[in-house]
N, C-alpha and C positions, 0 to 999 in steps of 0.2 A: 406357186411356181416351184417351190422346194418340194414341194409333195411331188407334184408331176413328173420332175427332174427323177424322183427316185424313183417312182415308178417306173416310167421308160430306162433306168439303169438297172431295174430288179428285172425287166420284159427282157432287154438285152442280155444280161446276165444267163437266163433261163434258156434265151435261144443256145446261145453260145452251147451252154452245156449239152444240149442237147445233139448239137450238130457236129462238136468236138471227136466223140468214138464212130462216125462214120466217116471222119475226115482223118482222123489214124488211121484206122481200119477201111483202108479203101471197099479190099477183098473178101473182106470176112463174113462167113452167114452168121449173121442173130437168131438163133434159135429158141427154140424155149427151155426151161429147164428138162420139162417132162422127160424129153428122150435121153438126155444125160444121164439123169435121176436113176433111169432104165438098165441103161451102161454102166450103171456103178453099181447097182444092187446085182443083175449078173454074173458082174466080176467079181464079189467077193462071194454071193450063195449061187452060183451056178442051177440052183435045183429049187429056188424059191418060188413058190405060188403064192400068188394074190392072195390075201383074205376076203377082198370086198369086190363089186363088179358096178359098173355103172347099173342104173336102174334102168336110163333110156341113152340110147345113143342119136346124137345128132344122125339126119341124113344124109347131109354133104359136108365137108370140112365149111364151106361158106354159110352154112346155117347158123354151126357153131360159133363161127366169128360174130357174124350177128348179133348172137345171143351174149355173146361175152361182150360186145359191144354196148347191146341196149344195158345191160348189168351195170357198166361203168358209166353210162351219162343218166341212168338211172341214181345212183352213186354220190357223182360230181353234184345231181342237182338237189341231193336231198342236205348236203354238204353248203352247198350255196346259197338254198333257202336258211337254213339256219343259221349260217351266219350274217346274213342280212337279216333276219328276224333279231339276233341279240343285238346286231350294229343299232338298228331301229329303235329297238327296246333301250336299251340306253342314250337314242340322241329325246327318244321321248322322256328318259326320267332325267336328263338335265334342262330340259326346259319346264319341269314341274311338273308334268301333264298325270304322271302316274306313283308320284313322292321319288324319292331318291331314293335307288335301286343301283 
């Protein structure tokens, strides 16, 4: 019951933050760094060129989301198999099954 309890207060916890800066910020766009990043390096070398160029460029912006997409639950799951693999691996070495680990 105290588990659970904290858990729904760590889920709660998690929305909150998340919903908090678009509830300040009714109007404001979220953008990404990139185009900042862009805006500051012109402003201080006005005359800088890239050293490096992408090798392939997405076809559509919607591609690229995609991809950045699959990347992260790509990511998330290889993240969440292993910690269910040590969680497991440890509920198996305190029941004896593979000595004490």
């Amino acid at each position: 019951m105290l588990r659970t309890m904290r858990n729904v207060s760590i889920g709660l916890l998690a929305v909150f933050l998340l919903a908090l800066p678009l509830v300040l910020n009714r109007g404001a766009e979220f953008a990404g760094s990139d185009g900042q990043a862009q805006e500051a390096i012109t402003a201080v070398a006005p005359g800088y060129q890239p050293w490096f160029s992408s090798l392939w460029q997405p076809p559509s912006p919607e591609v690229e989301t995609l991809l950045f997409s699959l990347q992260a639950a790509a990511g998330a799951g290889f993240v969440g198999y292993y910690l269910g693999y040590v969680q497991g691996w440890k509920k198996a070495g305190e029941r004896g099954k593979y000595g004490s680990s």
